[in-house]
N, C-alpha and C positions, 0 to 999 in steps of 0.2 A: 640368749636374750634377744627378746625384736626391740627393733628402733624403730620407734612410730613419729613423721611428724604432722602437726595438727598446724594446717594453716586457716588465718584468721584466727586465732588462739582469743584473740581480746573480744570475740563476740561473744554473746550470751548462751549462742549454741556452742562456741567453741569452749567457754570454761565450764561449761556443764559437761560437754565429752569427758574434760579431764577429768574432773569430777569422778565419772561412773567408772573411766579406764581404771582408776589407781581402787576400786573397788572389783573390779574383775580381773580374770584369772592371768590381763598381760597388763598386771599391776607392775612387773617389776622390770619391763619394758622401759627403753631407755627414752623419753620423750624431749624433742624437740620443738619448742614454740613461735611459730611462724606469722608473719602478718606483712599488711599496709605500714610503708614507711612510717606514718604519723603516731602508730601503734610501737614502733621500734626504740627498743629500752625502756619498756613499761617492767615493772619488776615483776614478776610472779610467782609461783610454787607448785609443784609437782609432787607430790607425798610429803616429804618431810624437808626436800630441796629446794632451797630459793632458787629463782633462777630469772632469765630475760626473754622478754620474747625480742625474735631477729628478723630481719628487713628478709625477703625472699631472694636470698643470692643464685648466681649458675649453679653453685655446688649444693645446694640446699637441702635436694633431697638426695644425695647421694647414699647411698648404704642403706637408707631407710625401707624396711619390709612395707611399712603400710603408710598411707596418706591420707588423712582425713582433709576435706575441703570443706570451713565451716561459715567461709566470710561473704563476700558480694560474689551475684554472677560474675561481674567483670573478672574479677580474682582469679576464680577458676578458669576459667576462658582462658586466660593469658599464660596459666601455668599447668595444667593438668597432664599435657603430652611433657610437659618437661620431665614429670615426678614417674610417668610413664617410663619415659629414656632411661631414667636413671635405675631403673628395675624397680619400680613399686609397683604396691597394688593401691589404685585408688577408688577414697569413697565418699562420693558428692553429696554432701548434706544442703548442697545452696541452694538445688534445682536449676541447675545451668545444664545438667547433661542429657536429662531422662527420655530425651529425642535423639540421642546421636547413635550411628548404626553400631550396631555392639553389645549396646551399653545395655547392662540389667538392671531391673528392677527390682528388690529383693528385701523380705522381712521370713526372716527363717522360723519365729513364732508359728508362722502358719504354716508350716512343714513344705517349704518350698524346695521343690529337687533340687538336693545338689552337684545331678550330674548337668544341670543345667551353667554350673559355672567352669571351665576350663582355664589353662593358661592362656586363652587365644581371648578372653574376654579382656576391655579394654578399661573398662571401671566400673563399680556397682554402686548402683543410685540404692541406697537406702531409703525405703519407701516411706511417704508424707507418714507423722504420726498420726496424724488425723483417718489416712490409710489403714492402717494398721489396727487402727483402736474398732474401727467400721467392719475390718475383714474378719476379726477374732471374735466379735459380737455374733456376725452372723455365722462363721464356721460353727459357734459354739452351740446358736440356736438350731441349727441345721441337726446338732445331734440328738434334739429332741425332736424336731417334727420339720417337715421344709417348710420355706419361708417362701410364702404366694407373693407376696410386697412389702419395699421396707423405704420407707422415707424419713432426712434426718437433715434437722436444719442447727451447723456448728456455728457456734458464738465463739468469732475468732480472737483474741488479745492480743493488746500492741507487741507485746515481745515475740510475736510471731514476726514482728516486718523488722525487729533488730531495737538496739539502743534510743537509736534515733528518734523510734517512732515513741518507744514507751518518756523518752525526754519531753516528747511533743504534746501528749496527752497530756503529761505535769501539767508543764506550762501552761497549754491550754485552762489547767483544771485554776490553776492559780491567778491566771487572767480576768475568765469569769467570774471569779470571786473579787475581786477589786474592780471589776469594770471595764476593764483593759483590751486592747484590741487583740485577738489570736493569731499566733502562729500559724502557718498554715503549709510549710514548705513538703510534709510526708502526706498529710489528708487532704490537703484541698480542702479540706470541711470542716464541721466543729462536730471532733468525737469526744469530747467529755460532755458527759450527761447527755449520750445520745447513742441510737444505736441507727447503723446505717447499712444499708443493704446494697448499696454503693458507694465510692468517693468521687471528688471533683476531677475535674479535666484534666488540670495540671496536679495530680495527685503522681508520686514518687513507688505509691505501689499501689498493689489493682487486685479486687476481691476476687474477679472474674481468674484471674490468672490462678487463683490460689485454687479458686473450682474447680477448674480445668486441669490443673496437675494431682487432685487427689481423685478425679475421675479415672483418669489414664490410671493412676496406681493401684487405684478398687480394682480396675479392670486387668492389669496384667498381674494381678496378687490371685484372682480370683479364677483367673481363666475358666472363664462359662462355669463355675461350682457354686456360687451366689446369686443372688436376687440381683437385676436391674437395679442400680441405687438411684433415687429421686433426691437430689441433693439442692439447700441452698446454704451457703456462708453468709452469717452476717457478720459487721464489724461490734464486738460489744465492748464500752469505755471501762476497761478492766486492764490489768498490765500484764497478769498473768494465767493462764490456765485454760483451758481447750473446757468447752461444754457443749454437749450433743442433747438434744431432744429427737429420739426417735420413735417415728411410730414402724409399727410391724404387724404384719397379719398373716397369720400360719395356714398350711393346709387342713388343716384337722385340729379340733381341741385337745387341748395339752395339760396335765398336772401341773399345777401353780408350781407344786414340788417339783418336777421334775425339768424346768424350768429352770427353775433354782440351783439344780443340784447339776444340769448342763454347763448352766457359763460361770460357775465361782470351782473354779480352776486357775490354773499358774495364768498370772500378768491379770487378774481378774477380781477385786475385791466386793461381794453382794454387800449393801448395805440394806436392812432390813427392817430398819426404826422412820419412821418421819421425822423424829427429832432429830436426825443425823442425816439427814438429804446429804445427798453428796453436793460438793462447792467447789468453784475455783479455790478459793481459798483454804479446803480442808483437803486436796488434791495437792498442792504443793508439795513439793519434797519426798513423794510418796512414788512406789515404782510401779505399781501398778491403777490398771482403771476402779475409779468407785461406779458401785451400777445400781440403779437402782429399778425395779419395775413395776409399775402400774399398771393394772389392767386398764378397758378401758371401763367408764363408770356405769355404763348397763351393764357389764358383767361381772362387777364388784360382788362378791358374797358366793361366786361361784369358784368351786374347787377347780375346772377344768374350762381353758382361754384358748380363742383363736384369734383375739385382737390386744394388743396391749401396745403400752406408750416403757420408753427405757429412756432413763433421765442418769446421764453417764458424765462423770469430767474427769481429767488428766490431768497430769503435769505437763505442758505441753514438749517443752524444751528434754526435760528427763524421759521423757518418753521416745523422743527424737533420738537422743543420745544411747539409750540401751539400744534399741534396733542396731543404730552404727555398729557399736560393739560387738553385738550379738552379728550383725556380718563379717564384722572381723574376724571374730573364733570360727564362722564358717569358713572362709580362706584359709587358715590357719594348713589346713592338710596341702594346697599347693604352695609353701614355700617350704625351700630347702631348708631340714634343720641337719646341726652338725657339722662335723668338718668330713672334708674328703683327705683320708688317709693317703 
């Protein structure tokens, strides 16, 4: 049996881990719930066990095979070499490590070597979902025809920047409706009922930053096998779920079928109705991408496309959370199992 513990457990990415752990295969993995003091003795449940999340002690990660890090950069920062020491394997879902020498990058979806990980490796960054959902898009397009350019602008949700942020937009949302002056301490700005393509000065998080890290991750997911990505994040006053509009344009025309029958494969759901666009809100709770494709409109009516638009959303958080796992069961073969006789 592994002992996994999950630090930051009271975040939205950290109870969605649990969540998808006690659905996969180290469901019955002994888990321990880690956090920020202010978090300590929040009650929780792990399968069918009640249980506490605990303050991060010296002893905390002792014994523990795996480490998930789900709460603030600072968090991690302060504790990562500790969970190190104490023989784990860790895996940075906060984005505090994906620069430090060592450290990988990694979504096994995309059939990343795994002689690329060894015991000598220091942590694995499970790549942005947003990464992920981008790299499996175009590997899949790739198997129908190469892809000349691919540009794609993500409609980010406040539950990407934590509790705090999706509390803020409430409020905001509830202010504006009585007339009320807005909070402002995570945006700097007024994100309800509005979409912004930057925040203010004194904003607590920064779109640019989120850019910049699913750049890096295209890029060492993709190692020169994809398209240059033309990327912009916007902020959209939604709480939850990841939406891409992407255009693409192929080398050569392609069967609408064949198209079709490339990317609605594993972690891949074609929706194929207009009545049924895919939605933040119809992505929820769901494990894999909805995708939808449109040509573009000169080439409507034609069997065979070299330019189309892909109007794709996620679960953003669940999405995040399977990768994790899905790294975990890749380590799985460097720890010791058994006993030594």
């Amino acid at each position: 049996m592994y002992k996994i513990a999950i630090a930051g457990a009271s975040t939205l990415v950290g109870r969605e881990l649990k969540e998808v752990l006690s659905e996969s295969p180290l469901a019955a993995a002994n888990i321990t719930l880690l956090d920020e003091e202010d978090a300590q003795g929040q009650l929780d449940q792990v399968g069918d066990e009640v249980t506490f999340i605990q303050a991060i002690s010296a002893d905390a990660f002792d014994h523990a095979d795996f480490t998930f890090f789900c709460g603030t950069e600072k968090l991690t920062v302060r504790h990562w070499r500790q969970a190190l020491r104490a023989g784990s394997t860790v895996f940075d879902l906060s984005g505090a490590l994906d620069q430090e020498n060592g450290v990988l990058v990694r979504a096994p979806w995309l059939g990343a070597d795994p002689a690329s990980v060894d015991l000598f490796t220091p942590a694995v960054v499970p790549a942005h979902p947003a990464a992920v959902a981008l790299g499996l898009l175009m590997e899949r397009l790739q198997q129908a025809a190469q892809v000349r350019f691919a540009a794609a602008t993500l409609l980010e949700p406040a539950s990407e920047f934590g509790r705090a942020a999706m509390d803020e937009l409430h409020q905001q949302t509830v202010n504006l409706l009585s007339f009320q002056s807005l909070p402002r301490a995570i945006y700097d700005a007024q994100a309800a009922y509005n979409l912004l393509g930057g925040l203010g000065e004194a904003a607590s998080v920064h779109l640019g930053a989120v850019e910049a890290r699913i750049r890096r991750h295209y890029e060492a997911l993709g190692v020169g096998r994809w398209p240059k990505l033309a990327l912009q994040v916007i902020h959209a006053p939604v709480f939850h779920g990841h939406a891409f509009s992407i255009a693409v344009e192929l080398e050569r025309p392609v069967e609408i079928a064949a198209l079709e029958e490339a990317l609605d494969d594993e972690h891949v759901d074609l929706v194929l109705e207009d009545t049924d666009s895919p939605s933040n809100l119809s992505a929820t709770g769901q494990n894999n991408l909805l995708v939808r494709i449109r040509p573009e409109p000169a080439l409507r009516g034609s069997s065979s496309i070299s330019r189309l638009w892909l109007w794709v959303t996620s679960d953003n958080l669940r999405f995040n959370a399977q990768n994790a796992v899905a790294c975990a069961l890749d380590m799985r073969r460097l720890r010791p199992q058994g006993s030594v006789q």
